[in-house]
N, C-alpha and C positions, 0 to 999 in steps of 0.2 A: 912304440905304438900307443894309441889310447887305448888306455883301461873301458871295455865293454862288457856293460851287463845286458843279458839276454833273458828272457823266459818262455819256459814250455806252455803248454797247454796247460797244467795242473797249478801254473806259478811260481813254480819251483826254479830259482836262480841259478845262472850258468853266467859265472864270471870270468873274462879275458884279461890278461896283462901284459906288460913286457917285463915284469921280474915279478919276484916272489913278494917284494916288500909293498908293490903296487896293489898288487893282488890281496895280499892280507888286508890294507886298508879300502880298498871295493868292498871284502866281504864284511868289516867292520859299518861300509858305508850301507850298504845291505843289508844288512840285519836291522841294523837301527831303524831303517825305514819300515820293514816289514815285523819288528818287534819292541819296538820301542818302549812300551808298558812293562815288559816283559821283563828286558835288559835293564830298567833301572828299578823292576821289583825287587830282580835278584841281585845287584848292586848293593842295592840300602840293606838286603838280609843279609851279604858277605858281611859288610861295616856294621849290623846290629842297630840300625837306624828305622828299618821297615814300620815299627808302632810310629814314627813319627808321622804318616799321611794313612796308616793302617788301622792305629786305634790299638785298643786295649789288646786285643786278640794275638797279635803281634808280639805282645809283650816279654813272651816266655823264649822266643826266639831271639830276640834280640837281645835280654839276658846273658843267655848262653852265649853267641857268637861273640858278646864282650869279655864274657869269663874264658873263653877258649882259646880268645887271641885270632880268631883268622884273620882280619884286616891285617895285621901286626904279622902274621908268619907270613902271608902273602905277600908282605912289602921286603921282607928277610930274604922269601923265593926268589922277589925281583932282583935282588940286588946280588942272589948268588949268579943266576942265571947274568945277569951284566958285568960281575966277573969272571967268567967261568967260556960264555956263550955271545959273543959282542952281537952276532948275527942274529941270533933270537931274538934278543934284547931286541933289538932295531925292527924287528917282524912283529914284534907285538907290539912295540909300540907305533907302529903303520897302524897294524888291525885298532888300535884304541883314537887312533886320529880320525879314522872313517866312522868309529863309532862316535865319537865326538861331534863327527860333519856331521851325522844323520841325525843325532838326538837334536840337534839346535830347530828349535822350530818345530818339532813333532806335531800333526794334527790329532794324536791318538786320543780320543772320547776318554777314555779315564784320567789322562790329567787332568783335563776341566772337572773332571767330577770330585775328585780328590782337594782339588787345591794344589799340583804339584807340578812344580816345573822341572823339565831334566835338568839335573846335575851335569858335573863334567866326571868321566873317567880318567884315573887315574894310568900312569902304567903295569903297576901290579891289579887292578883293575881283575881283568881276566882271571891272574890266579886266585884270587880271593872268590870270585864265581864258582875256580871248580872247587875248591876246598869246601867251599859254603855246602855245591852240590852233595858233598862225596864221605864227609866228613863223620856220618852217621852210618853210611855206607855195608861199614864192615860191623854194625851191631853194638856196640860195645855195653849199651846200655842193659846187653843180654846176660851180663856178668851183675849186674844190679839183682836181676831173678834170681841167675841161681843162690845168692845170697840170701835171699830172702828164701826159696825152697830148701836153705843147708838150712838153714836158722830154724825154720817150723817143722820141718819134715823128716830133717839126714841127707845128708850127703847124698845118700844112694838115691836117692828121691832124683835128682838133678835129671838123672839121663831119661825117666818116666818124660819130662818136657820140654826132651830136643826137638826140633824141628824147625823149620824154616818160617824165623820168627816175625811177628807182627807188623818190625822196622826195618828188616831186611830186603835187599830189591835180586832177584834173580834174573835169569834168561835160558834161553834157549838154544844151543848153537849144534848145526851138524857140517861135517865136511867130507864129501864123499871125490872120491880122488878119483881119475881118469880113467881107470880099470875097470868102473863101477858105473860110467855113466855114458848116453847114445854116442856123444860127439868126442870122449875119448882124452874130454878136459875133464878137469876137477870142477865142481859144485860148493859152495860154500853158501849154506841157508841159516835162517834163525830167527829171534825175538828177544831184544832185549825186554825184562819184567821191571816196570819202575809204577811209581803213582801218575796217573794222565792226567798231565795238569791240561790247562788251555788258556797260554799258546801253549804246545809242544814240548818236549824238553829234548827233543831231536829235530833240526833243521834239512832237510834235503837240499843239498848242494851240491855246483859241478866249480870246481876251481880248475881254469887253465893259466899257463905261461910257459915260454919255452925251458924252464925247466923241469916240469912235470904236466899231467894233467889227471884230474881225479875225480871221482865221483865219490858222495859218500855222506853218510849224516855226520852232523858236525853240534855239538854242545853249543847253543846261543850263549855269546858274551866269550868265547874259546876261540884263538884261532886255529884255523886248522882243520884237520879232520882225525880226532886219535881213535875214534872205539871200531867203525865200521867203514871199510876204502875199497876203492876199486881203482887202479892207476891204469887198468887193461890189459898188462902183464903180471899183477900179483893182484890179491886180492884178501882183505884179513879181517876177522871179527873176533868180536869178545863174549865172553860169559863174567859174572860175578866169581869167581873165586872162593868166594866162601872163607880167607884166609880171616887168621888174629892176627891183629898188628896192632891194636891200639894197647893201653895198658891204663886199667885204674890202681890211683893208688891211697889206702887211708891213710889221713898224713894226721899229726901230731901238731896243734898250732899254739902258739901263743901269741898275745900282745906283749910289749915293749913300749917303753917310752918311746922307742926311737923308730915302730915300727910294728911286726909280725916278726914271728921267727919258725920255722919247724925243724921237727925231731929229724938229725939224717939219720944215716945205716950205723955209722962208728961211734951214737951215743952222743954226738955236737950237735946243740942248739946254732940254726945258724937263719941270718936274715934272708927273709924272702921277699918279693921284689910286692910291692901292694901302690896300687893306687886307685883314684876313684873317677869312674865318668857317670858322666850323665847323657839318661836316655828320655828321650821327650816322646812325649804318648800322643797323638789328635784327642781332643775332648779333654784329657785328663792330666793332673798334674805331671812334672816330669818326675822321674824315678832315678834313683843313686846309685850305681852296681860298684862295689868292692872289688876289685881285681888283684888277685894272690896269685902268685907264681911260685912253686918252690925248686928245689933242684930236679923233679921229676917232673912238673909239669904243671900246666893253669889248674888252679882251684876252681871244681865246677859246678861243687857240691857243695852247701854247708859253707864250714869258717871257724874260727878262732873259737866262734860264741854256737858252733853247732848249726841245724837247723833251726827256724822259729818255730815253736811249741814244742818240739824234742831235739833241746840240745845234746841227749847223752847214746851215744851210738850203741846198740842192744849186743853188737856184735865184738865188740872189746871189751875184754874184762875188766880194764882199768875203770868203764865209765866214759872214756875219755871224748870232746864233741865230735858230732860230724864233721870231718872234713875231706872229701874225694876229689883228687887231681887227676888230669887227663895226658899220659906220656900219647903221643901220637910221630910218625915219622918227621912229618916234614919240621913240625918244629923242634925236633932233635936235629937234624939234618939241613935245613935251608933249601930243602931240594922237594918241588913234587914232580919234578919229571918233565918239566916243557921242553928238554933240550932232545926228546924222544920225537918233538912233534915235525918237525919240517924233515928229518929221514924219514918219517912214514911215507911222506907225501913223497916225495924224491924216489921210493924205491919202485926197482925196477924186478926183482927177484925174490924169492922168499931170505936170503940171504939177509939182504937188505933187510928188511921186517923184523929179521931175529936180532940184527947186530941196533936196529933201530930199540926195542924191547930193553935190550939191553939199558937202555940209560933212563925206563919207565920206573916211576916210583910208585902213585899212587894215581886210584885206588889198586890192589891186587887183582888183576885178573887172569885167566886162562885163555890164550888166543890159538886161533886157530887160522894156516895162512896156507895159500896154494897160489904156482903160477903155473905159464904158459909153458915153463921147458917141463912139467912135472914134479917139480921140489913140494912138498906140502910141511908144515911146522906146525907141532901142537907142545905148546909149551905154559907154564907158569909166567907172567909177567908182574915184577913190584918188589917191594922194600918187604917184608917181614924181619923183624928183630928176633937174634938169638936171647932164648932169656929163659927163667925156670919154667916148668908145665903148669904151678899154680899160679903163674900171671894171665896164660890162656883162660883159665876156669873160672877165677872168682876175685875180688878188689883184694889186693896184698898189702900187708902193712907197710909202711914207707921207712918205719924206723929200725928195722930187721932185714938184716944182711941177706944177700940172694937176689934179690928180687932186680939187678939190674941187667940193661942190656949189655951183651958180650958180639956185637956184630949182627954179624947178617945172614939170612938163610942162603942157600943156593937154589935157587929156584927150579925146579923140576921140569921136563920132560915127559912125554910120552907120545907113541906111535900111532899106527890106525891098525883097525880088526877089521880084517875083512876089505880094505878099502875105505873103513868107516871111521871117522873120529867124531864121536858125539858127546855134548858136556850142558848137562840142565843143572847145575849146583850141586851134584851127588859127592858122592866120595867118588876123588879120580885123581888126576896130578896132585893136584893140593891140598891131598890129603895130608901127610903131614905138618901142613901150615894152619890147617885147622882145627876145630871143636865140633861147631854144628854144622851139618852139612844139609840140604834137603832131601825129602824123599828120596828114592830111586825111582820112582814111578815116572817121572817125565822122560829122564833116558833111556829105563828100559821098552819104553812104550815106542820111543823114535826110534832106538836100535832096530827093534821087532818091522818097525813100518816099512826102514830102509831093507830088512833082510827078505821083504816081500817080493824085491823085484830085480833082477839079475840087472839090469842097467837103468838106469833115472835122466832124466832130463830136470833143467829149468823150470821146466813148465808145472814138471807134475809134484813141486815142492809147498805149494800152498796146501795142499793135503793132508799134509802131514803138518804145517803150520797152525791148522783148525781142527785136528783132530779131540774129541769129547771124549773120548774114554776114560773113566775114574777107577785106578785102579784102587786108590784108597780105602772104596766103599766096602771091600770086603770084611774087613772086620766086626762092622755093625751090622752085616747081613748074615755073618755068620751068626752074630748073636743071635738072630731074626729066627736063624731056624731050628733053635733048641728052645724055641717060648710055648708055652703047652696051655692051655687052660684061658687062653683070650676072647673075649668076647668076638661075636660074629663080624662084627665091624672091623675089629684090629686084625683078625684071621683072616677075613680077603685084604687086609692092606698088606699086612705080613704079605700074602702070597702073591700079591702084583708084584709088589718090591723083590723078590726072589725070581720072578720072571722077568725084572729091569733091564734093559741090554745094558744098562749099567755107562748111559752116554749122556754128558749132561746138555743135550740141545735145547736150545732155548722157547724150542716148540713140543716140550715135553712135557706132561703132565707126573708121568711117571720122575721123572728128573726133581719137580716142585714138591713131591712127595716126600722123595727122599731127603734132600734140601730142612722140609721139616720137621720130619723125623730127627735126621741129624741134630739140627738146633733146640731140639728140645732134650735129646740126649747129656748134648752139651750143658747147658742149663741147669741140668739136677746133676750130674756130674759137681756143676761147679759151685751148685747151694747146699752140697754137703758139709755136713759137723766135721768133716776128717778134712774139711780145706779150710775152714772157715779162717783160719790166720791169714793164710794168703788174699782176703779179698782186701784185705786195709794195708795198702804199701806204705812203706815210710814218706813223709812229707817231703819227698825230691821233687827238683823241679818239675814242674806241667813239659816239658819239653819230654821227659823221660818216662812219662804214665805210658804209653800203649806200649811199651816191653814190660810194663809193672801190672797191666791189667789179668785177671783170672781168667776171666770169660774167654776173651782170646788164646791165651795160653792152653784153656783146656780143650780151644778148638781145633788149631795146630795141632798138635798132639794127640788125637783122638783116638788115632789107631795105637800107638803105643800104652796110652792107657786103658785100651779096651781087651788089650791080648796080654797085657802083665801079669804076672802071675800073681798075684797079689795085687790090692790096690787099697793100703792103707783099712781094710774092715770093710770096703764100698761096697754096697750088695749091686754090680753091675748090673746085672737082670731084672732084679728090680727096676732100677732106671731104665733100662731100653723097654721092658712091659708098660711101667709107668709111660713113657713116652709115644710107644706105640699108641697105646688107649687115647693118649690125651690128641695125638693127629688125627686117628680113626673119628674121634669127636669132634673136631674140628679141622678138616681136611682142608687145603690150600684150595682155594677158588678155580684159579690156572693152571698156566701153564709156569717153566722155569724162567722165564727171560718178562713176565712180570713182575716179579720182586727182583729180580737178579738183574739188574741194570747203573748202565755206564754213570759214575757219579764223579766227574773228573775234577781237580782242584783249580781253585782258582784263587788269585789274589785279591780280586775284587770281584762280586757276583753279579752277572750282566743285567742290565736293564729291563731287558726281555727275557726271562728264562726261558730256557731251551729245553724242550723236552729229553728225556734221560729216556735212550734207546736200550730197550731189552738185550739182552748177551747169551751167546753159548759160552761154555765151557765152565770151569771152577779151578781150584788153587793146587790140583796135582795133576789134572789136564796138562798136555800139550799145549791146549787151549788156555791157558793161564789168567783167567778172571778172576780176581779173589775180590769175596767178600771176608766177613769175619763170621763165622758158624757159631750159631747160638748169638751173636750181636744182632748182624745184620747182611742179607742178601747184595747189598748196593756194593759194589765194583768200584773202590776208588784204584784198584792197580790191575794192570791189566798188559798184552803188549803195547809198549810204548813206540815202539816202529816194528814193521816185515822188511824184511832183504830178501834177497836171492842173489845172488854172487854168478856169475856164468863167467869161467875161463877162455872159454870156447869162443865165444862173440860179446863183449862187454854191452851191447844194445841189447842182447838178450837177457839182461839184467833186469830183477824187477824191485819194487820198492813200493812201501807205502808208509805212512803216520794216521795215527788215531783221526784227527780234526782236518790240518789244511797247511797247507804251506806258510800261509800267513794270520796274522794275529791281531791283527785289524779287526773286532766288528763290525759285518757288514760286508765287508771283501768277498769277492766272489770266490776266494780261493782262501776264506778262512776255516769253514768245514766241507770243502767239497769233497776230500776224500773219506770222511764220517761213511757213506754206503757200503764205497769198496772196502774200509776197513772191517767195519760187521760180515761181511757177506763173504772174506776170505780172498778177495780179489788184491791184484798189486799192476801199482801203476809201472809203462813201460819206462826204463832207463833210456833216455835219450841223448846223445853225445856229437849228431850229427848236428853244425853249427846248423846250417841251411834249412834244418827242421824249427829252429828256434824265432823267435819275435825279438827284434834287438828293443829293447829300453829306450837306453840312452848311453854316451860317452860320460865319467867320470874323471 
């Protein structure tokens, strides 16, 4: 049969084939057209090339991606994957031939503006996309802090600033099983939490062929569908995990005539692999990056000769330079898992799902999967290395025995309560694989909503998708109501704030109160004499500052350091008086969803700027907006897509993304779904051909 693409009303692509390999490259051809800008932004970021039509800003990116190696372990994945998986191999290289057809000729408005003509995609190609994507994923640069809070503070200081850090991407997911809902199927809802860029960083897609047929968001430049599926007999989503897997290590370097060399564990000087590229900037001279490899992994830090202007690392007593390597799986391993991605598609049972899982590497997550006969699976998916507890915590010396990997964890399990399996980044399955975990407030807020109501439908899961309620704030309110002696102005602000329903809607006044309050809490928290070392991080790359910053840190963290028992000498009260007074003086204009609005990323910034649409919700909400408290209100992360999962009738599925199906400026289908995404509304899942608008034959 010829390969047909179709589109709904929203423009959302519904691809036909007569194999799987046809089909992959439709979607390749597909994408291209409708993401072309997109697809070879994150291309050049995989390869560390993006400054070349970016510019200077660029630059810190494209650094690291050279010291890390992903083009280079992506091309390793390919080549496991081609011996390992002949079928893949041959499926991604379909999906990279249609991206190839679509990018030739591209009319997309930013390469004219750029200067940039599409490249070609290679076969590893795609992996080098997700790794690029996913790579920061799991934090790592969170062990860079705590290093910095052992060194000025103590150790014990460390857990004062857990929390679900600055670089970290969470989500949402519940699964309420057949017992629990009108039609007697299982429900699977949620929200992946990432940064909103535009385009997208989830594609809404229908792949058919007579060996499967699926619905589901799919990762642009990815073939396939791996985090969120609907095949109409199973159906499965993901959350972040929260798992450690990556490992820093302080390595020991020298020069050599013939080379570099670093310290191993058995006291051998031994050579490490070093060579040099070049990275070319728009505007600006090209730049030289040094690339070190030792036995544990890319140098990503530092070098031989230290940092520039502090070569001597504070945290060794030898004196000895900076130098920090990055152990991560796949470039241990060759594997991040693409041989997981065509059984997803293909399954037909939650069976399927789990044995699929099974051969997932990266990143770590927890999936949650339900069919049509009743099986549901809530399990650990990914690689985590066995290895000591201080590789989880803090960067380990490289030249001291212990520190390497002994294998692999077994990935965990767990049930449902009640009917109910819900998973917002807490402590849950993966708990043992992890360190920080977030709040508990998003899950136990969704448990409480789901335990509302003796049976649920489809319908009534956006509710619970946009719900406001801030369980965090109670810490600083509690403080609120032990303040004695405040001027009349900060006394009825005290007391409005105490009457709060405590919901951060974006048509709140009371919500923009608190909002300021908070941030100015924040604020003198963080210009205290008992932090002042943490405000000046060591000279690490520009790539690693927003896990090194204070201000954020002490925003995250807020309620931990508002109910410790102790807080270094801080006279808290003071700050939150101090802070009351200074809101009561200068009270917010608005309402919440004036300062608190959508500020999405983008690679290039449009021509026309767009108005940035006010937001409900905040960063321990259901409602998952996060600004930075005490930075700044503006919303760069947010839901990056809604699902609804429906067992029962797969049409009854709903869906949405922040902006639009496509990524065109100007497309009528670039932010048309922008309304229903604010307003809590989800586009219908569509599956019946005859509802669709054919394209064209490919």
């Amino acid at each position: 049969m010829a390969t047909e693409i179709y589109r709904d009303a929203w423009g959302i692509p519904h691809l036909r084939a007569g194999s799987a390999a046809e089909l992959a490259r439709a979607q390749g051809l597909v994408t291209a057209s409708d993401r072309a800008w997109q697809l070879e932004t994150e291309r050049h970021r995989a390869q560390g090339t993006s400054a070349s039509f970016l510019g200077g800003s660029a630059l810190a990116w494209d650094r690291f991606a050279r010291r890390a190696r992903l083009d280079d372990t992506a091309r390793r994945c390919f080549a496991d994957v081609e011996r390992r998986d002949p079928e893949t191999a041959r499926w991604v290289r379909a999906y990279v031939d249609g991206v190839n057809d679509g990018l030739a000729g591209s009319p997309a408005p930013e390469f004219a503006r750029t200067g940039l003509t599409p490249g070609r995609w290679e076969p590893w190609t795609p992996l080098a996309v997700w790794l690029a994507t996913h790579i920061l994923f799991a934090g790592f640069p969170a062990k860079l802090w705590r290093e910095q809070v052992a060194a000025h503070l103590g150790a014990d200081a460390i857990g004062l600033f857990a929390a679900d850090g600055p670089g970290t991407s969470g989500s949402n997911g519940w699964l309420v099983s057949g017992e629990r809902t009108v039609t007697g199927q299982a429900v699977i809802a949620g929200d992946p939490h990432r940064w909103i860029e535009d385009p997208g960083v989830y594609q809404q897609i229908h792949l058919s062929c007579p060996e499967f047929d699926v619905v589901g968001l799919a990762v642009p430049g990815v073939p396939g569908i791996a985090h969120f599926g609907h095949t109409g007999t199973v159906a499965w989503a993901i959350t972040n995990a929260m798992s450690d897997y990556q490992d820093l290590y302080r390595e020991r370097l020298r020069r050599t005539g013939a080379g570099v060399e670093a310290l191993d564990p058995d006291g051998v000087w031994r050579r490490a692999a070093r060579h040099t590229e070049t990275v070319e900037v728009a505007g600006e001279d090209p730049v030289e990056v040094e690339v070190i490899e030792t036995g544990r992994g890319p140098v990503i830090i530092g070098g031989p000769e230290g940092l520039d202007g502090d070569p001597a690392d504070p945290s060794d007593p030898s004196g000895a330079p900076v130098a920090i390597s990055l152990r991560y799986p796949p470039r241990v391993t060759g594997d991040l898992g693409f041989a997981a991605l065509l059984p997803l598609l293909r399954a037909r049972r939650v069976a399927d799902v789990d044995g699929a899982l099974d051969r997932w590497a990266e990143p770590v997550n927890v999936v949650q999967a339900a069919d049509t006969e009743g099986g549901v699976l809530h399990r650990v998916a990914g690689r985590v290395p066995l290895r000591a507890g201080a590789n989880s915590l803090r960067v380990v010396p490289a030249w001291e025995p212990g520190h390497e990997w002994r294998g692999w964890h077994a990935t965990p399990r767990a049930g449902l309560t009640d009917g109910v399996a819900v998973m917002a980044n807490q402590r849950g399955p993966a708990a043992p694989l992890g360190v920080e975990f977030a709040p508990p407030h998003r899950a136990d807020r969704i448990t409480a909503l789901l335990a509302g109501k003796a049976r649920w439908s489809a319908a009534g899961m956006p509710a619970i998708h946009t719900d406001t309620h801030l369980a965090s704030a109670s810490p600083l309110l509690d403080r609120l109501v032990a303040l004695d002696g405040l001027t009349p102005e900060a006394a009825a602000l005290r007391d409005r704030l105490l009457g709060w329903d405590r919901r951060m809607d974006a048509g709140s006044a009371d919500a923009a109160l608190y909002a300021a309050v908070r941030g100015a809490v924040v604020r003198r928290l963080a210009a205290h004499p008992a932090l002042a070392a943490l405000t000046t991080p060591p000279m690490y790359p520009e790539v690693f500052q927003p896990w090194l910053a204070l201000v954020p840190r002490v925003g995250f963290a807020l309620e931990h350091l508002l109910r410790a028992g102790d807080l270094f000498g801080i006279d808290r009260p003071a700050a939150v008086r101090a802070a009351i007074e200074e809101v009561a003086l200068r009270p917010p204009a608005g309402v919440w969803g004036d300062t608190h609005r959508l500020a999405p990323w983008r690679a290039l910034e449009p021509e026309q700027p767009y108005d940035e649409p006010g937001l409900s919700g905040d960063h321990d909400c259901v409602l998952c907006t996060s600004g930075v408290p005490g930075l700044t209100d503006r919303a760069a992360r947010g839901p990056a897509a809604r699902y609804v999962w429906d067992l029962a009738r797969r049409e009854d599925s709903r869906w949405v993304v922040p902006l639009g199906a496509s990524g065109v400026p100007g497309s009528p289908h670039h932010r048309d779904q922008l309304p229903l995404w604010l307003a809590g509304d989800l586009v219908p899942v569509v599956t019946d051909w005859t509802r669709l608008k054919k394209e064209r034959d490919v």
